[in-house]
N, CA, C and O atoms as a GROMACS GRO file, in nm:
protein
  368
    1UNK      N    1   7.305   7.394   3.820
    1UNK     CA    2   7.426   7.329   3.776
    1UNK      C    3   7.451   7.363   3.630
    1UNK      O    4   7.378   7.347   3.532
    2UNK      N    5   7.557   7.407   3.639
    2UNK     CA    6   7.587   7.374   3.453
    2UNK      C    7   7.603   7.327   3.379
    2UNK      O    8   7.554   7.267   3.474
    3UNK      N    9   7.628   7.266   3.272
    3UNK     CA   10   7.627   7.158   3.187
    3UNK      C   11   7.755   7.197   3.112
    3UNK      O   12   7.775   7.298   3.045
    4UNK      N   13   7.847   7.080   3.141
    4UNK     CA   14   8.007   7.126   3.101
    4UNK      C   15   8.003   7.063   2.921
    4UNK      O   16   8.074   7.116   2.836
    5UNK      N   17   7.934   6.976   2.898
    5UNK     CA   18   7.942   6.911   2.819
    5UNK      C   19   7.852   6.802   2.756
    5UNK      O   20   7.856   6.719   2.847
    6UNK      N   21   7.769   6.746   2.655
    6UNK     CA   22   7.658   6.720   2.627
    6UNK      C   23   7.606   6.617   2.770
    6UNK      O   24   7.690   6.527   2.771
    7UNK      N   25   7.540   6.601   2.848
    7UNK     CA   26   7.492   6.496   2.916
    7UNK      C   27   7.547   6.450   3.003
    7UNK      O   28   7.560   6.331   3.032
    8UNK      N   29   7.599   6.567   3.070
    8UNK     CA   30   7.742   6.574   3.184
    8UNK      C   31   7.696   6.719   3.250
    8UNK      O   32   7.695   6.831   3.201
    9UNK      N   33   7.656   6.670   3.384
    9UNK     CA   34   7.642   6.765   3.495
    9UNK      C   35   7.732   6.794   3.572
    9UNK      O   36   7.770   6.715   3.659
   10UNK      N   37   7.780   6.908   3.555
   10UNK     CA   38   7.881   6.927   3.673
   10UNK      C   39   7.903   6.882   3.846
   10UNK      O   40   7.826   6.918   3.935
   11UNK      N   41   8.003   6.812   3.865
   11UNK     CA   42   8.060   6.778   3.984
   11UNK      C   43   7.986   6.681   4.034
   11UNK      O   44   7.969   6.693   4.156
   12UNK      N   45   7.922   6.563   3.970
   12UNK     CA   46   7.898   6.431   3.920
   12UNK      C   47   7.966   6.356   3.932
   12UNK      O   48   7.945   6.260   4.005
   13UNK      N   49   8.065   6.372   3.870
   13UNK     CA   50   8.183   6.262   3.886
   13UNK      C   51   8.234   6.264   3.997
   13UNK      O   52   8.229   6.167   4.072
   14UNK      N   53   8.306   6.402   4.034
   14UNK     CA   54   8.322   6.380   4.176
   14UNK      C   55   8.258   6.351   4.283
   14UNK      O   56   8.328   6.310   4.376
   15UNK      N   57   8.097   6.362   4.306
   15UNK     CA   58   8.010   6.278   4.384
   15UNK      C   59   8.033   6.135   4.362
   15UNK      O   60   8.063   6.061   4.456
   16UNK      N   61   8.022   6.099   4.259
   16UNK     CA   62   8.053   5.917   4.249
   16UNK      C   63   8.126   5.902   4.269
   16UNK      O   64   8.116   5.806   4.345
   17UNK      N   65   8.296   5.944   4.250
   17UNK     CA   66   8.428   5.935   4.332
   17UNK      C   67   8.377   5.924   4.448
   17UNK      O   68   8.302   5.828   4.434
   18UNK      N   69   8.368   5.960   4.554
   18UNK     CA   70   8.373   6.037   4.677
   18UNK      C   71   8.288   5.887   4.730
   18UNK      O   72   8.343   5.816   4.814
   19UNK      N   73   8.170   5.852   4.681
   19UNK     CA   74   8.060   5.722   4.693
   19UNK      C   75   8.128   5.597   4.696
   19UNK      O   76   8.116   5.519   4.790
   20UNK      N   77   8.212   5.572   4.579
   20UNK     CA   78   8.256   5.502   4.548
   20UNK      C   79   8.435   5.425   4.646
   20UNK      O   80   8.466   5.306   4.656
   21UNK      N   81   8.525   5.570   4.707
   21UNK     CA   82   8.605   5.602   4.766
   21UNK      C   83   8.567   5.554   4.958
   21UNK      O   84   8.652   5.512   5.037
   22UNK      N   85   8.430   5.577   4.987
   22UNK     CA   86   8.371   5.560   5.079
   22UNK      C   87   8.361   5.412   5.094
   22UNK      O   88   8.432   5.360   5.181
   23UNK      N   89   8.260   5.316   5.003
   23UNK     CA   90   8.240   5.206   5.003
   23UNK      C   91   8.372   5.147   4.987
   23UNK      O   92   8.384   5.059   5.073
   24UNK      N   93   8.477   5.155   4.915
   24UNK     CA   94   8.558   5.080   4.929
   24UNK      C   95   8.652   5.101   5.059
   24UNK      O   96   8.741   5.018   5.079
   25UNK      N   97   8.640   5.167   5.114
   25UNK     CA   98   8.731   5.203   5.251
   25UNK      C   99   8.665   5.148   5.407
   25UNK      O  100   8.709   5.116   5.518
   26UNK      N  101   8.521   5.158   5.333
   26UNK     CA  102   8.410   5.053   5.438
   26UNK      C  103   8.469   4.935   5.416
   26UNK      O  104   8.533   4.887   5.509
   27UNK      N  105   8.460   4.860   5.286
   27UNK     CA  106   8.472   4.714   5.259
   27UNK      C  107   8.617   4.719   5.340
   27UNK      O  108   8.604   4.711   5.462
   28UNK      N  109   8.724   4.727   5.301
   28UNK     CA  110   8.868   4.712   5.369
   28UNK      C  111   8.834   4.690   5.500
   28UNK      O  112   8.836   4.576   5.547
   29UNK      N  113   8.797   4.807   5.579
   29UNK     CA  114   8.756   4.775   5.691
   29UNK      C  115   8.685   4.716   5.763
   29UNK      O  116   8.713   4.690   5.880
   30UNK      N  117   8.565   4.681   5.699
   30UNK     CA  118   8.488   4.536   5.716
   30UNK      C  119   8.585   4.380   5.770
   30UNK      O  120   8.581   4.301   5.864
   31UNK      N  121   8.688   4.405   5.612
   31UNK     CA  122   8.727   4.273   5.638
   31UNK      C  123   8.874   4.281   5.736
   31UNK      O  124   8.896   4.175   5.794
   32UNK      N  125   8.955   4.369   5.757
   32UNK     CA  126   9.012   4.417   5.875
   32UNK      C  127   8.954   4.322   5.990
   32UNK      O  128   8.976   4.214   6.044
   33UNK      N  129   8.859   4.439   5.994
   33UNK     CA  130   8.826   4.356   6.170
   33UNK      C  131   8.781   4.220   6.165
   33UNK      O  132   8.790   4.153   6.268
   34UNK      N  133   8.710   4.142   6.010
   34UNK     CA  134   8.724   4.019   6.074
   34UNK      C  135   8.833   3.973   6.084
   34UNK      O  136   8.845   3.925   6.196
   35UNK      N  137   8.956   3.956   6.003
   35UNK     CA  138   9.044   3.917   6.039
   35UNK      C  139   9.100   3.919   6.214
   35UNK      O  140   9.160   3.831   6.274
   36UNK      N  141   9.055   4.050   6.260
   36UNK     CA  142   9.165   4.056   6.383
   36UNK      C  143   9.027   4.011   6.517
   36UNK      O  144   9.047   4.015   6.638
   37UNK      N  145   8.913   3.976   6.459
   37UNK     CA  146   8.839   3.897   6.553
   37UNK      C  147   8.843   3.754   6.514
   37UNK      O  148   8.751   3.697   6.572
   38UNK      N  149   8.912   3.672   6.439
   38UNK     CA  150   8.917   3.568   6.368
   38UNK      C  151   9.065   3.565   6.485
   38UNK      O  152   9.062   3.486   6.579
   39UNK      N  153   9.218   3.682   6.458
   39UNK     CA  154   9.261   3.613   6.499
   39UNK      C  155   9.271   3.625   6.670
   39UNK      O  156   9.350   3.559   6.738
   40UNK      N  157   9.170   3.726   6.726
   40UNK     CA  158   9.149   3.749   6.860
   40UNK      C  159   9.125   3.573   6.907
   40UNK      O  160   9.189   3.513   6.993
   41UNK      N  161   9.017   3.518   6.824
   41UNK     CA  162   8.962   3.386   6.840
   41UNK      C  163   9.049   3.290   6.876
   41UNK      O  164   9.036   3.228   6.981
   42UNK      N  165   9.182   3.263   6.759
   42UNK     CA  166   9.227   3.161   6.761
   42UNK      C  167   9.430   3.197   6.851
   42UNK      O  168   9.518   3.112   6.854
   43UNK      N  169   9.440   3.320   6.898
   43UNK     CA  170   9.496   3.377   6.928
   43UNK      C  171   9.498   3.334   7.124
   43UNK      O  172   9.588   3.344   7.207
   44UNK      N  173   9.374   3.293   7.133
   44UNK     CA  174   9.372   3.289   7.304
   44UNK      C  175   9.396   3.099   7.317
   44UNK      O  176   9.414   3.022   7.224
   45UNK      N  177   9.388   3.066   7.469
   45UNK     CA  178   9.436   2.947   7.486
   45UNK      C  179   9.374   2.816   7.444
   45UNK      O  180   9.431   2.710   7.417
   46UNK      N  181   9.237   2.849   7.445
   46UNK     CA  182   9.120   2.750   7.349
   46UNK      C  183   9.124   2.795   7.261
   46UNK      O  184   9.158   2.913   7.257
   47UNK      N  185   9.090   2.724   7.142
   47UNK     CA  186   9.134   2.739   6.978
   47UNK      C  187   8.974   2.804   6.978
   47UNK      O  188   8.899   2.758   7.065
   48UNK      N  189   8.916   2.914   6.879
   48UNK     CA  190   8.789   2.916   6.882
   48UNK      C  191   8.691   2.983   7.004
   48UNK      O  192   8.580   3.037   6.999
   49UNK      N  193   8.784   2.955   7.112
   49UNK     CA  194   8.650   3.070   7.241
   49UNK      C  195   8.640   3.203   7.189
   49UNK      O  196   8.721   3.247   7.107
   50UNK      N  197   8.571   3.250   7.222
   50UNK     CA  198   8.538   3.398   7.228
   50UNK      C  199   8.579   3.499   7.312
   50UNK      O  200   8.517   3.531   7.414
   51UNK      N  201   8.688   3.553   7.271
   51UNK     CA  202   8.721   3.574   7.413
   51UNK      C  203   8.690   3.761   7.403
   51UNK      O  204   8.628   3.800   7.304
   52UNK      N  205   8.717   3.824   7.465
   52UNK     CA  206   8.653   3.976   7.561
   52UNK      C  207   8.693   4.092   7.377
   52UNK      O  208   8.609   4.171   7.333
   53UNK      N  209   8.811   4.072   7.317
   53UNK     CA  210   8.844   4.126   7.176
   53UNK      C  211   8.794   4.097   7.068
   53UNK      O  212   8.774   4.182   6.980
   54UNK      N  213   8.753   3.914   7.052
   54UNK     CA  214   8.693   3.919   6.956
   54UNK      C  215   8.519   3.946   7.004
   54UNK      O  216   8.447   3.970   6.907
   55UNK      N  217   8.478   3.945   7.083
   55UNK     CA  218   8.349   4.015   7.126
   55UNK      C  219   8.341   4.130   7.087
   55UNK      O  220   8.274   4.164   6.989
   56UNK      N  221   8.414   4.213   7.164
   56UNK     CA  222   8.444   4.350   7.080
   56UNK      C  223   8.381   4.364   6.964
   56UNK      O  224   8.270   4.401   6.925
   57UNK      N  225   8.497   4.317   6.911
   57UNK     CA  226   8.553   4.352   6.729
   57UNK      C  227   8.425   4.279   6.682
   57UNK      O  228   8.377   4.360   6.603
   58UNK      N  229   8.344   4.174   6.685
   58UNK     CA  230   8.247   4.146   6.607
   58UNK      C  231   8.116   4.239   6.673
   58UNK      O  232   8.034   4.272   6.589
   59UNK      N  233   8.101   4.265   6.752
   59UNK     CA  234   8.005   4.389   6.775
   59UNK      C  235   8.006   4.499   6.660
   59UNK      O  236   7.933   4.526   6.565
   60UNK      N  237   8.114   4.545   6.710
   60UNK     CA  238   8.163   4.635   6.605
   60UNK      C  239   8.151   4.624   6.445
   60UNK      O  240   8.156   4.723   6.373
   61UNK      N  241   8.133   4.481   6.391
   61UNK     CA  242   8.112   4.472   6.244
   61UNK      C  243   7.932   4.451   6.220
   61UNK      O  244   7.860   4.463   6.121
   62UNK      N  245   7.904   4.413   6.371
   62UNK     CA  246   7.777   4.432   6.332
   62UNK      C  247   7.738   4.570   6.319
   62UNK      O  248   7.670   4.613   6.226
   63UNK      N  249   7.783   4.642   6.421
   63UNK     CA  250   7.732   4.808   6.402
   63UNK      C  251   7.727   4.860   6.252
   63UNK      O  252   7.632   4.911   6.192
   64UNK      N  253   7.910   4.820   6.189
   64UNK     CA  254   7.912   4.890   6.071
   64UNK      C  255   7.834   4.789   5.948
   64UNK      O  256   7.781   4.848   5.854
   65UNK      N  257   7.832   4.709   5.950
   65UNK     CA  258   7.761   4.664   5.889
   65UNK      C  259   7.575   4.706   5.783
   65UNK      O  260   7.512   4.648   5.694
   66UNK      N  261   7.560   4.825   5.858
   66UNK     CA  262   7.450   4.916   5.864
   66UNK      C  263   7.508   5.004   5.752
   66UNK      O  264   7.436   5.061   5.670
   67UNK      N  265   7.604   5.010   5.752
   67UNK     CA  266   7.630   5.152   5.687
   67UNK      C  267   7.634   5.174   5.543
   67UNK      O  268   7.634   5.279   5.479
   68UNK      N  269   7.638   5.005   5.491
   68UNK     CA  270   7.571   5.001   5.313
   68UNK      C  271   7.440   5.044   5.288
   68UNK      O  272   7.415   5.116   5.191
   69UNK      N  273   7.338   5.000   5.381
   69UNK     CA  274   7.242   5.056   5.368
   69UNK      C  275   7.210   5.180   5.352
   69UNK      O  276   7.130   5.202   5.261
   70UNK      N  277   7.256   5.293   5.429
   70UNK     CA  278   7.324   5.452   5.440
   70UNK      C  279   7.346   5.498   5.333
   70UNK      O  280   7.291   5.595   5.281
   71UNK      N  281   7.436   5.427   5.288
   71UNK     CA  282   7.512   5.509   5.180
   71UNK      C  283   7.425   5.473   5.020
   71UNK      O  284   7.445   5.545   4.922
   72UNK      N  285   7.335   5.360   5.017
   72UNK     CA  286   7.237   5.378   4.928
   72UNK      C  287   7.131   5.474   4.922
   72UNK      O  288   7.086   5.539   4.828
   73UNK      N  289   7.097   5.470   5.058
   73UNK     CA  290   6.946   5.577   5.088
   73UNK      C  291   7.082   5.693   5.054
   73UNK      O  292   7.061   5.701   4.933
   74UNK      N  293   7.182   5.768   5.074
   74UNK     CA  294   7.248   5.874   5.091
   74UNK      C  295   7.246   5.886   4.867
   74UNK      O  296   7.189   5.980   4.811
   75UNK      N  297   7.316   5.779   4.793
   75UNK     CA  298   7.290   5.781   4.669
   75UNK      C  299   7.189   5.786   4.586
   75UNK      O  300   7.213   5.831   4.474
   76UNK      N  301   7.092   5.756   4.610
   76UNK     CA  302   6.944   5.709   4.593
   76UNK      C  303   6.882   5.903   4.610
   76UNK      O  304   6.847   5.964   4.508
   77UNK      N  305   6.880   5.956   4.719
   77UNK     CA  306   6.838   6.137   4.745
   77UNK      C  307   6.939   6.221   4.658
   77UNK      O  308   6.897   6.311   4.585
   78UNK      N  309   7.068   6.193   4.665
   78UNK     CA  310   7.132   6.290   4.607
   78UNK      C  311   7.072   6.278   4.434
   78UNK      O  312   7.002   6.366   4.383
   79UNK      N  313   7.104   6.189   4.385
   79UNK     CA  314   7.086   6.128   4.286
   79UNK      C  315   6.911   6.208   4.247
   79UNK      O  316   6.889   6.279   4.149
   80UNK      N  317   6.828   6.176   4.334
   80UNK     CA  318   6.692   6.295   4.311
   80UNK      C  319   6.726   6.410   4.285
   80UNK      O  320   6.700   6.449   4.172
   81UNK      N  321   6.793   6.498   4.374
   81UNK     CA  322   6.814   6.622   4.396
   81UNK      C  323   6.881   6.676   4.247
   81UNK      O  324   6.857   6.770   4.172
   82UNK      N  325   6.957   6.589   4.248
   82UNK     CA  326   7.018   6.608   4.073
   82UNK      C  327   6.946   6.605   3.965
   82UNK      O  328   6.969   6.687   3.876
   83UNK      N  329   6.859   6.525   3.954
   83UNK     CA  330   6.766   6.533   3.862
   83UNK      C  331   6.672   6.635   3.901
   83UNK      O  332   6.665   6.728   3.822
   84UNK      N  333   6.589   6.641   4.014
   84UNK     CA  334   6.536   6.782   4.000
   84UNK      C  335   6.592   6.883   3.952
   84UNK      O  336   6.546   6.951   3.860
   85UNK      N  337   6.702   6.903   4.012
   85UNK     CA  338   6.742   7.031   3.988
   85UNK      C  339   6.761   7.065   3.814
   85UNK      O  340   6.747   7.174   3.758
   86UNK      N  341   6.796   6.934   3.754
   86UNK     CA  342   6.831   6.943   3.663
   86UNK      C  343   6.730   6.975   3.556
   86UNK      O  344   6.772   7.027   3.453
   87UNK      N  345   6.600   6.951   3.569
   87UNK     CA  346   6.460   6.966   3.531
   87UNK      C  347   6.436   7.110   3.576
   87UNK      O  348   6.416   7.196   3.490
   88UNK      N  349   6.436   7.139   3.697
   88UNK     CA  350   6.396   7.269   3.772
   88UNK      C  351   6.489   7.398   3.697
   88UNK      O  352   6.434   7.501   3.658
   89UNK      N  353   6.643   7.373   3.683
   89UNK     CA  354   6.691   7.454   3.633
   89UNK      C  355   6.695   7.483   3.478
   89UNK      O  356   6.749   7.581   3.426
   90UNK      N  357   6.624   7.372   3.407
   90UNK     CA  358   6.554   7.385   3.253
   90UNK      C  359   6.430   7.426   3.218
   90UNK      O  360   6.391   7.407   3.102
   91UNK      N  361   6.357   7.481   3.303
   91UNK     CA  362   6.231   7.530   3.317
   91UNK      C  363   6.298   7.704   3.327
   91UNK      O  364   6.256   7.806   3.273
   92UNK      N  365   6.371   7.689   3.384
   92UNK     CA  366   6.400   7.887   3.462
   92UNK      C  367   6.457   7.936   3.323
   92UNK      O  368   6.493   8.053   3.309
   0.00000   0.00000   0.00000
């Protein structure tokens, strides 16, 4: 990598964009679907049953729900790789 500028690795920023762009498009969508399993809920003829959509849709937030975890272990390696390299390519 090159060094554009004192203590600034190239295309850095745009990795944290891109991290940052991700998590917030998770969060939105997180709270999306509760809303539309909140109003699957109160939407059917008992106030509160569970009915076959909001089952669904909260499955579904459990699945994604996983995916903060991901994207730390995913920040956490890159974030190595950068610093190696950045060591590795000051040695050559």
């Amino acid at each position: 990598m090159k060094l554009l500028r004192k203590g600034q690795v190239g295309g850095l920023q745009g990795f944290i964009l891109s991290i940052v762009t991700v998590a917030i498009v998770l969060a939105i969508g997180l709270i999306v679907l509760k809303e539309l399993s909140t109003a699957a809920r109160t939407g059917g003829v008992t106030t509160g049953a569970a009915t076959n959509a909001s089952v669904a849709t909260d499955s579904i937030i459990t699945k994604l729900a996983t995916v903060p975890t991901w994207i730390g272990i995913i920040i956490i390696v890159a974030l190595a790789f950068i610093v190696l390299s950045f060591f590795i390519g000051g040695r050559q």
